[in-house]
N, C-alpha and C positions, 0 to 999 in steps of 0.2 A: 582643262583639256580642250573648251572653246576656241575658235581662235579667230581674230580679229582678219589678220591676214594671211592667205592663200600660199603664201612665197615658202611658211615656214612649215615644217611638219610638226604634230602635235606629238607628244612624246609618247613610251612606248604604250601600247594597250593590251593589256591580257583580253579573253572573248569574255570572260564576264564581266570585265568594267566596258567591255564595247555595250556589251545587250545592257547595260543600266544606264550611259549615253542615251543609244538608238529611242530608251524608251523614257526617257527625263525631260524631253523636249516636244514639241508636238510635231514639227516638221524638219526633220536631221537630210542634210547633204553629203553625202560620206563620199570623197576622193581616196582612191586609190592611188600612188603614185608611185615614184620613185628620183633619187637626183638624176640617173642616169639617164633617162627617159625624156628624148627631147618632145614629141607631146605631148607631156604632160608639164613641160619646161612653159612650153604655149600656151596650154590651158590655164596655168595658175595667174598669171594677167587677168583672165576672163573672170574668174571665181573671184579675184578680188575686188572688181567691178560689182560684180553681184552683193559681196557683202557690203560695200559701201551702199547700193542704188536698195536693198531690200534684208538688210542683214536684221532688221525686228521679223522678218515674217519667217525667218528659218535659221539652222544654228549649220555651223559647217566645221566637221571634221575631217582631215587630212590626214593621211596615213602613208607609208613609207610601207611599202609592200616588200623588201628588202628585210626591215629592221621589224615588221609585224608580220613575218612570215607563217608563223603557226595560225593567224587570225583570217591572213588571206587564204592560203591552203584551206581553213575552215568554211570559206564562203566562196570557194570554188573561183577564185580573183585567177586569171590564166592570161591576160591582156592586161596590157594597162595603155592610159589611162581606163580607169572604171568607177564611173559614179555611180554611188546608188541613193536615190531619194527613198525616206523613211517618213511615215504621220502615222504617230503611235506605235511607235515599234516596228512595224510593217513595213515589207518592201514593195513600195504601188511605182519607181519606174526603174530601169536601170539602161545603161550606156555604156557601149566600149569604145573608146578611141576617141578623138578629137573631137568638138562638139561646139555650136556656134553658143556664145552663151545667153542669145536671145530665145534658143531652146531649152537652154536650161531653165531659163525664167519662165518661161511657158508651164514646164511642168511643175515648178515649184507654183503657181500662180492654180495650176491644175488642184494641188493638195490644199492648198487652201481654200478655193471653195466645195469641195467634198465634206 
């Protein structure tokens, strides 16, 4: 359900194979998105960048808020884009909307020295 590149969405997720994800990895990135959603059309460039420039220090799941609707509904997702950074399960940042992805790497670079 990993995924290499940001472009694509990962397939569907029930919330208990999400919480066995979030907590399998030590530092998860979880996008919210959607196809129709031209910010997050812009973001997915940035996220790809990221997994290319740091993708050992974090895992990144892509989600389709559309097609994982009961999961978003469950984690209160009402914007999109919405990332939420996870180390160990837990949610230490989150973001709505558009996002330079040198802040993103900031707080991923944050979870890792915690």
């Amino acid at each position: 359900v990993m995924l290499k590149s940001s472009s694509e969405f990962t397939s569907e997720v029930s919330i208990s194979a999400f919480q066995e994800l979030i907590k399998s990895e030590d530092i998860v990135l979880v996008d919210f998105g959607a196809k129709w959603c031209t910010p997050c059309k812009i973001l997915a460039p940035r996220l790809d960048e990221l997994v290319k420039e740091m993708g050992d220090d974090f895992k990144l799941i892509k989600l389709d808020s559309d097609r994982d609707s009961k999961l978003a509904q469950s984690m209160n997702i009402t914007s999109l884009p919405t990332l939420l950074l996870y180390k160990n399960g837990v949610v230490i940042w989150k973001n709505v909307g558009l996002i330079e992805k040198e802040l993103i790497a900031q707080q991923i670079n944050l979870a890792i020295s915690k």
